[in-house]
C-alpha positions as CSV (number, residue, x, y, z in Angstrom):
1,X,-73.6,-73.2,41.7
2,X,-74.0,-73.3,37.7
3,X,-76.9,-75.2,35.8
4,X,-74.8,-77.6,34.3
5,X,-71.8,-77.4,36.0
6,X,-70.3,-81.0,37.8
7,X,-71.1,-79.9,41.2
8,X,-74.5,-78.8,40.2
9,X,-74.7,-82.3,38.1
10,X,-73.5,-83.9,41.4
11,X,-75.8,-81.9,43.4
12,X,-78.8,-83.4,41.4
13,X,-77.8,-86.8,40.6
14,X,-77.5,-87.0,44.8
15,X,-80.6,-85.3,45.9
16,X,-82.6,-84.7,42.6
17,X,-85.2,-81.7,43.5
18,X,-83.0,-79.9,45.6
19,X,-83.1,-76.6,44.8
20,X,-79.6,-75.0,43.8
21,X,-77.6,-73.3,46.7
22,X,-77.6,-69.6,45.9
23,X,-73.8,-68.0,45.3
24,X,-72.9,-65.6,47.5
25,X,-73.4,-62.6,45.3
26,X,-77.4,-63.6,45.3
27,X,-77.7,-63.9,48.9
28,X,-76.4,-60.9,48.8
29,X,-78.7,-59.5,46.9
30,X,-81.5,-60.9,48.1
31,X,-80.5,-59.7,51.6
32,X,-80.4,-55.8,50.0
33,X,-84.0,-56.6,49.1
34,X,-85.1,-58.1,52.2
35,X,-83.1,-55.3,54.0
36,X,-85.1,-52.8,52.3
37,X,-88.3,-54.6,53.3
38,X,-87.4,-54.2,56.8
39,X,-86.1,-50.6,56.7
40,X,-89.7,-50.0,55.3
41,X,-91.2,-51.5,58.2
42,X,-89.4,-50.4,61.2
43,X,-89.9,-46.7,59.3
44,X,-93.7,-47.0,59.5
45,X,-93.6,-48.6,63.1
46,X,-91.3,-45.5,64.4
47,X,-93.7,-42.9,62.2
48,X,-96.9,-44.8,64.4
49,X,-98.3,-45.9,60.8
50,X,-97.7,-49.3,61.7
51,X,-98.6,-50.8,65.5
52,X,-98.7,-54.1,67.2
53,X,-101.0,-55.0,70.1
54,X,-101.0,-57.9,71.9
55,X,-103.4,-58.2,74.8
56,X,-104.6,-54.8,74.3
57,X,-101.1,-53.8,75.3
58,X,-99.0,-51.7,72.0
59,X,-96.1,-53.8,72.3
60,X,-94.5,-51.2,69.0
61,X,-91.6,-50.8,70.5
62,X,-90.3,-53.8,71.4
63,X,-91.0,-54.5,67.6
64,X,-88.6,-51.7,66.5
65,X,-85.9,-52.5,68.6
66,X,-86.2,-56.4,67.4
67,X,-86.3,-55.4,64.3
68,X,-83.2,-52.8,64.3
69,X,-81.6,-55.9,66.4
70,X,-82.4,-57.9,63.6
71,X,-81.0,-56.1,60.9
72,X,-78.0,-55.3,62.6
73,X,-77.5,-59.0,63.3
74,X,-77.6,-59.7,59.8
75,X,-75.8,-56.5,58.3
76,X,-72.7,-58.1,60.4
77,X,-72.9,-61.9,59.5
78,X,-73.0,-60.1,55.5
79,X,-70.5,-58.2,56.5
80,X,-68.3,-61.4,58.0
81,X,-68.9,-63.3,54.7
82,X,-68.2,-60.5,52.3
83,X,-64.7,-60.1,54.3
84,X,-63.8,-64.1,53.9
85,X,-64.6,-63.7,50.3
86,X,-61.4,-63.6,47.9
């Protein structure tokens, strides 16, 4: 949505505040950046730099694979939008 444009206009003149809906191409991009975040993690969890314990018990693994699940979850819904996109 454009600063300025009638929809953002009617966006603020109904709920003044709200923060304008990101376009498409910036959840995009902020996905790449998240992404990246997360491919940063999951490579120090699987290189043993990074660990989680929980009740004394390393519970790393199931981290990784929720992670990988995660990011292939996400990678598709992109995926999905990018292919409804004109």
């Amino acid at each position: 949505m454009v600063e300025g444009s009638p929809e953002r206009r009617q966006v603020d003149r109904l709920a003044p505040g709200l923060k304008a809906l990101e376009s498409p191409a910036e959840i995009l991009h902020r996905w790449r950046y998240l992404r990246d975040l997360l491919m940063d993690q999951l490579a120090r969890f699987e290189s043993g730099a990074l660990r989680i314990r929980a009740n004394d018990a390393d519970v790393s693994g199931d981290a990784i694979a929720r992670l990988k699940q995660n990011i292939r979850d996400f990678d598709t819904l992109i995926s999905r939008s990018e292919a409804r996109e004109p």
